[in-house]
C-alpha positions as CSV (number, residue, x, y, z in Angstrom):
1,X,86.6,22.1,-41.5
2,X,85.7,18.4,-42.3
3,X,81.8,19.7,-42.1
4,X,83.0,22.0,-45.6
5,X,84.4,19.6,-47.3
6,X,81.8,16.9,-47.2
7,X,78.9,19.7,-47.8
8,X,81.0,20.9,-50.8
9,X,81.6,17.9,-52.1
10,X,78.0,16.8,-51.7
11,X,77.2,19.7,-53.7
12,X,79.4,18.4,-56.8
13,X,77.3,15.0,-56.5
14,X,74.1,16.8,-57.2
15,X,74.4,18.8,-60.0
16,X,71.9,17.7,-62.4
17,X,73.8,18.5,-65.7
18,X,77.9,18.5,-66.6
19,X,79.9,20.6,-68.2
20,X,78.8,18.3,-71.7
21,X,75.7,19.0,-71.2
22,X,75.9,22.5,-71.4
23,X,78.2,22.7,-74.0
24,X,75.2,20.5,-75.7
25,X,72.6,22.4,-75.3
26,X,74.3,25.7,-76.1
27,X,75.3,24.0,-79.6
28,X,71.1,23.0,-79.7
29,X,70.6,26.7,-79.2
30,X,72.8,27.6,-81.9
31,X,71.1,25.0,-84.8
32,X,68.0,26.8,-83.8
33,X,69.1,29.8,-84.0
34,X,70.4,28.8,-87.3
35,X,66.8,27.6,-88.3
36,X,65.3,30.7,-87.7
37,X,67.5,33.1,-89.3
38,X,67.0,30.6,-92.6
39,X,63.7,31.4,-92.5
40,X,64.1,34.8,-92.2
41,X,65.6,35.2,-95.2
42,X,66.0,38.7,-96.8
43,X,64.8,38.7,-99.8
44,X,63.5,36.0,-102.8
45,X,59.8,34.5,-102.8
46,X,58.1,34.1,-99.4
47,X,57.4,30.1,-100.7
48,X,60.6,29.3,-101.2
49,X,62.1,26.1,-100.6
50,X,64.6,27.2,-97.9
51,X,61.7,29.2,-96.0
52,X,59.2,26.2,-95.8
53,X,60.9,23.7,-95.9
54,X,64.8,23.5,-95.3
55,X,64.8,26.1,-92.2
56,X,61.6,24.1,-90.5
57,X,63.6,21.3,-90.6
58,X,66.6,22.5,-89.0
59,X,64.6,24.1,-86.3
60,X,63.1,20.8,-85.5
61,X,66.1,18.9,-85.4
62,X,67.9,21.5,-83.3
63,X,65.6,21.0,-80.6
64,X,65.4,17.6,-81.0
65,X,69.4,17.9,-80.1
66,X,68.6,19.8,-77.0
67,X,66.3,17.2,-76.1
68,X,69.1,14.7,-76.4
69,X,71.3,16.9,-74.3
70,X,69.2,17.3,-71.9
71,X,68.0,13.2,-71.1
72,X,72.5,12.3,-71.9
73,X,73.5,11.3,-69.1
């Protein structure tokens, strides 16, 4: 019994990424997400400011947040 819990506890110790950094990443996801569907757009001038230059930029920083959620510690 004593072999269980020091294996499962073990286990705890070596999991590279907590609960934070999920939550992180899945909000880094979202930004991106966010990005992309800016650029989409639906309609309005293929130039526009939102399409080349707005949505670029929030694509960028949202994987610059998952790189920050990913190296937190």
């Amino acid at each position: 019994m004593t072999d269980k819990k020091t294996t499962s506890a073990t286990q705890k110790e070596e999991l590279v990424f907590t609960k934070k950094n999920y939550q992180l990443l899945i909000i880094s996801m979202v930004i991106v997400v966010v990005g992309f569907l800016l650029m989409m757009g639906a309609d309005g001038d293929i130039y526009d400011v939102r399409r080349t230059l707005i949505a670029p930029m929030v694509v960028l920083f949202g994987f610059a947040f998952g790189v920050y959620a990913v190296l937190k510690k």
